[in-house]
DSSP file (Angstrom, degrees, kcal/mol; ACC not computed):
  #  RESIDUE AA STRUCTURE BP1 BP2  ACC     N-H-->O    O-->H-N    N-H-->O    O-->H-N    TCO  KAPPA ALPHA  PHI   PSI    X-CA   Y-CA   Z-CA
    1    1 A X     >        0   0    0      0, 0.0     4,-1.1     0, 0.0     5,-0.3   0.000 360.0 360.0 360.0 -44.3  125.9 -120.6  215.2
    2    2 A X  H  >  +     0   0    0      1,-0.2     4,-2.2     2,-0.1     5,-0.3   0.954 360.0  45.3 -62.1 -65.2  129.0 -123.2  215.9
    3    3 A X  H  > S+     0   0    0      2,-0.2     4,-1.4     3,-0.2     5,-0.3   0.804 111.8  52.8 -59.9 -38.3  131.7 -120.2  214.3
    4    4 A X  H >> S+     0   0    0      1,-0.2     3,-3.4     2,-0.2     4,-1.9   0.813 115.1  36.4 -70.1 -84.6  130.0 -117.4  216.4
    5    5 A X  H 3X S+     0   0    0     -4,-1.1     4,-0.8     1,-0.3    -1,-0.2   0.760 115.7  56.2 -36.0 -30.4  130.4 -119.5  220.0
    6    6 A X  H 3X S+     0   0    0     -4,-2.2     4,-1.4    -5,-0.3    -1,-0.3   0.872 112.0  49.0 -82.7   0.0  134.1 -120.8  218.6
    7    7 A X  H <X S+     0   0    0     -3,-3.4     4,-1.5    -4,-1.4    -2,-0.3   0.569 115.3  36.4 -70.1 -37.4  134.5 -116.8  218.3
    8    8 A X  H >X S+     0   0    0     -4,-1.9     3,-1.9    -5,-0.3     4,-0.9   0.807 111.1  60.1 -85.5 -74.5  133.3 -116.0  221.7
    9    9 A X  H 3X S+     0   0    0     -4,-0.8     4,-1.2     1,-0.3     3,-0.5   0.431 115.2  39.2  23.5 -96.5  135.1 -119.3  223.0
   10   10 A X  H 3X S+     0   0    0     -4,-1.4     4,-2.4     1,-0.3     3,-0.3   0.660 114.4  59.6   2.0 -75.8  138.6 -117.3  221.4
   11   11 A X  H <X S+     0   0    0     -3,-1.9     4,-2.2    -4,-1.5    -1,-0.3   0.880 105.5  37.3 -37.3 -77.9  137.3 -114.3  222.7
   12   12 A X  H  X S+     0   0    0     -4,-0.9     4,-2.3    -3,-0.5    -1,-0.3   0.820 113.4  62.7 -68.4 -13.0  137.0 -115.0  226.5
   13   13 A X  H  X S+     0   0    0     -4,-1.2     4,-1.0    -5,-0.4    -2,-0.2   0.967 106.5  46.8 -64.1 -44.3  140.7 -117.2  226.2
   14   14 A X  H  X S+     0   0    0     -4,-2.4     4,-1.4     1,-0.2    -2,-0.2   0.771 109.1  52.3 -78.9 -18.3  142.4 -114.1  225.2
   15   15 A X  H  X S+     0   0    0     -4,-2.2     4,-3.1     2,-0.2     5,-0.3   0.786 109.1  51.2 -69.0 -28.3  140.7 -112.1  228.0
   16   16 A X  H >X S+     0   0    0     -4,-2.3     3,-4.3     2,-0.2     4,-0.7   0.734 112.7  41.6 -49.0 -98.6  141.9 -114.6  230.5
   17   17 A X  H 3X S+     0   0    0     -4,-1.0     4,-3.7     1,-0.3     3,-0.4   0.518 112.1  57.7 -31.6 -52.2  145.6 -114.6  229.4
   18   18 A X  H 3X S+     0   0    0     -4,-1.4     4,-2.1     1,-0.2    -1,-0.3   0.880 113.0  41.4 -36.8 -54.9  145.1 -110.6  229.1
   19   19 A X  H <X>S+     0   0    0     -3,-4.3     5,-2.1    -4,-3.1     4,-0.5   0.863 116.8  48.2 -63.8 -34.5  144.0 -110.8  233.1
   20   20 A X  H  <5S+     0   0    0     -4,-0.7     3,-0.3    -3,-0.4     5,-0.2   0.827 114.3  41.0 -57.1 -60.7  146.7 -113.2  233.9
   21   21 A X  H  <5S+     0   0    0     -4,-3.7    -2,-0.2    -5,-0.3    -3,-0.2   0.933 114.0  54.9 -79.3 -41.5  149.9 -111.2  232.0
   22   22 A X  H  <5S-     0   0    0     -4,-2.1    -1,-0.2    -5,-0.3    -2,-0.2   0.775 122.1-106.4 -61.8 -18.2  148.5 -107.5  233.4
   23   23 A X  T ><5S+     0   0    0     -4,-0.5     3,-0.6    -3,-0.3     4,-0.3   0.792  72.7 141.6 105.4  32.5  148.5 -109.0  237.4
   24   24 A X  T 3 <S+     0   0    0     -5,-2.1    -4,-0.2     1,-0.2    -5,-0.1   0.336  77.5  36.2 -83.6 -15.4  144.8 -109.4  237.9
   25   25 A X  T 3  S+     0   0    0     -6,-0.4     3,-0.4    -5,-0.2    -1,-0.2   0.255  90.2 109.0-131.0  27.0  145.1 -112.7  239.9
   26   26 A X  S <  S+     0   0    0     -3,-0.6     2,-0.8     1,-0.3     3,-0.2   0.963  80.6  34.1 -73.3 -56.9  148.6 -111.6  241.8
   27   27 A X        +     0   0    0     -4,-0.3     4,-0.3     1,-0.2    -1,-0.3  -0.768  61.9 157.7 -95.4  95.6  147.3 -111.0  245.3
   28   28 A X  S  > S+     0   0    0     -2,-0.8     4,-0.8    -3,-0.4     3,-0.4   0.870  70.8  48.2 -44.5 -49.1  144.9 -113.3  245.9
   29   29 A X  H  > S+     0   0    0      1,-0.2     4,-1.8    -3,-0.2     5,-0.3   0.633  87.6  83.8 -75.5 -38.0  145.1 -113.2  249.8
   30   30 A X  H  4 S+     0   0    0      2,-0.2    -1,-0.2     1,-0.2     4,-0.1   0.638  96.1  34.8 -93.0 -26.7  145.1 -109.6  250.2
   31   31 A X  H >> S+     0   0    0     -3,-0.4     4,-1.0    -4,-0.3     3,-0.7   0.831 114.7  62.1 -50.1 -54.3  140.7 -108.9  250.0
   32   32 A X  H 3X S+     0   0    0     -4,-0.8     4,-0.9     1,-0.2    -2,-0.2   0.932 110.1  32.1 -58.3 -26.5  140.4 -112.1  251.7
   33   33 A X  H 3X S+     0   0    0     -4,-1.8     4,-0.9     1,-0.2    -1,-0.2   0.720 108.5  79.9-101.0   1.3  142.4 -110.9  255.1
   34   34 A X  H <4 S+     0   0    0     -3,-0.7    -1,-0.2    -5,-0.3    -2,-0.2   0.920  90.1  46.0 -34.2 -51.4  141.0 -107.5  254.3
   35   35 A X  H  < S+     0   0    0     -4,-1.0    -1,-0.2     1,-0.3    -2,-0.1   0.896 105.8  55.5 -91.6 -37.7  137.9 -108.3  255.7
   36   36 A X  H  < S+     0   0    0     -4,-0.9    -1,-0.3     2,-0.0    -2,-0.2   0.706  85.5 101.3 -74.9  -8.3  139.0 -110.0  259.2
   37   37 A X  S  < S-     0   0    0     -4,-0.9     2,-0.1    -3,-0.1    -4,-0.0  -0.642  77.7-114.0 -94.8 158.2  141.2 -107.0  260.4
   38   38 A X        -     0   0    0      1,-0.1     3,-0.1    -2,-0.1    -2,-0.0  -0.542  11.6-139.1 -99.0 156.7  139.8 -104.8  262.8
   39   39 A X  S >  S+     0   0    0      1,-0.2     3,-0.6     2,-0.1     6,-0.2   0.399  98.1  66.7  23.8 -65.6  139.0 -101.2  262.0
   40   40 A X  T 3  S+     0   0    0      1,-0.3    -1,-0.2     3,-0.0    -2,-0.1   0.339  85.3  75.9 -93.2   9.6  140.1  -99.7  265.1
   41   41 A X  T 3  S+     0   0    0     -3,-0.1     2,-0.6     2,-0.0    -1,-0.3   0.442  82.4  79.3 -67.8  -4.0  144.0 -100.7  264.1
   42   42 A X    <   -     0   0    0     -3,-0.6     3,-0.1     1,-0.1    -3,-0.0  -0.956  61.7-174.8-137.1 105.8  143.9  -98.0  261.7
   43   43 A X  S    S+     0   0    0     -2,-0.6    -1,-0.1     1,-0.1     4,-0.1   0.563  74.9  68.5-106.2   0.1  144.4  -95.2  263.6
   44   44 A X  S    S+     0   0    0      2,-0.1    -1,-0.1     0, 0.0    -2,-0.0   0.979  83.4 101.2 -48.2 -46.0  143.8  -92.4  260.0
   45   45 A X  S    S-     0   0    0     -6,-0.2     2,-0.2    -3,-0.1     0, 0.0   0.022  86.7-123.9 -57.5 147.0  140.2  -93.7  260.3
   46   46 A X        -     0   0    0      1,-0.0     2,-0.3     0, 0.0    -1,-0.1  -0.731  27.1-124.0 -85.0 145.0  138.0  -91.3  261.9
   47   47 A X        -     0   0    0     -2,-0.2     2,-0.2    -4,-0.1    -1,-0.0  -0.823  24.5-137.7-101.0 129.6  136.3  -93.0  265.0
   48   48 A X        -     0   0    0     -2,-0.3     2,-0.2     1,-0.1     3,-0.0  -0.563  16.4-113.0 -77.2 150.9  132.3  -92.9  264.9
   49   49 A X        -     0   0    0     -2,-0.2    -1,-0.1     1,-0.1     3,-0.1  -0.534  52.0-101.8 -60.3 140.2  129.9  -92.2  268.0
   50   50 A X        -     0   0    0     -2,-0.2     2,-0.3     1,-0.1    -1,-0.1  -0.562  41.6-105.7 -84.5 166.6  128.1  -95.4  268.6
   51   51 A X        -     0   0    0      1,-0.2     2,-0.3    -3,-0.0    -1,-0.1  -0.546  29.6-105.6-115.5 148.8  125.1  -95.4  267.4
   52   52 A X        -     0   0    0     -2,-0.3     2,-0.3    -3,-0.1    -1,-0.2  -0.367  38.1-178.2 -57.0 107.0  121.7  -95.3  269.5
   53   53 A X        -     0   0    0     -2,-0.3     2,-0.2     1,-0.0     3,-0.1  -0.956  37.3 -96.3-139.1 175.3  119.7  -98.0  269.8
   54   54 A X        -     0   0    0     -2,-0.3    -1,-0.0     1,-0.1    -2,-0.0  -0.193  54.1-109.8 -84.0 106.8  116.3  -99.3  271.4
   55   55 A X        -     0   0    0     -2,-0.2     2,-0.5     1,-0.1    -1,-0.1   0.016  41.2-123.9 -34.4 141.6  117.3 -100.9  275.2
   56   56 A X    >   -     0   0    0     -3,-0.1     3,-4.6     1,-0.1     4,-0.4  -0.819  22.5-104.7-103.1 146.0  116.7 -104.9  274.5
   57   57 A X  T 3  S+     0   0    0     -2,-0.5    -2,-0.1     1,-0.3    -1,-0.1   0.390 122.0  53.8 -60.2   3.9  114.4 -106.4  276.8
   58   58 A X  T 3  S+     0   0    0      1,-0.0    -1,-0.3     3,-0.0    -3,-0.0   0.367 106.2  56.9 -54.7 -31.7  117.0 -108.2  278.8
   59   59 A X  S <  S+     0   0    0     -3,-4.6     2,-0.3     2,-0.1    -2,-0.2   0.297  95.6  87.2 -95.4  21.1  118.6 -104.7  279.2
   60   60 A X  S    S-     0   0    0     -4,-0.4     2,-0.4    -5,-0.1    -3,-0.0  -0.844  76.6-125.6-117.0 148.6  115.2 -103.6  280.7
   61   61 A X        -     0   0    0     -2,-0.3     2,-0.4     2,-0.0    -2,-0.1  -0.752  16.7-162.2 -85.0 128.5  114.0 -103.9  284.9
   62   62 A X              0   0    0     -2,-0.4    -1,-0.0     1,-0.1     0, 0.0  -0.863 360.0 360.0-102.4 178.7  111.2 -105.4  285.6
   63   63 A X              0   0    0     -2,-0.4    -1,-0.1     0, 0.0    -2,-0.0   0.253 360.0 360.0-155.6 360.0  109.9 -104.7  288.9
C-alpha cells in the first residue's frame, strides 16, 4: 500500500511541474476580471430582446 501512494505521491509532483513549465498558472487575473466586465462593452456580441417577465406586485395599481 505505502509504494503504491509514494507512486501516486511522484505521480501528481510531476503533473504539477508539467502545469507549471507548459503556462497553466500564467494568467491568473485574467478569469477573475472576466467576470466583472460588462457585456454590453463588446460591441461583436449580438444584443438580446429583454426578456418577458410577470409585472411584480409593486409594479401593479391598486385602486
Amino acid at each position: 500500500m505505502i509504494p503504491g501512494m509514494i507512486f501516486l505521491g511522484l505521480v501528481a509532483v510531476v503533473v504539477l511541474f508539467w502545469a507549471a513549465r507548459s503556462g497553466q498558472f500564467d494568467d491568473l487575473e485574467g478569469e477573475a476580471h472576466r467576470i466583472l466586465m460588462d457585456d454590453d462593452a463588446d460591441p461583436k456580441k449580438k444584443r438580446r430582446s429583454p426578456e418577458r417577465r410577470m409585472p411584480d406586485a409593486e409594479d401593479q395599481d391598486e385602486g
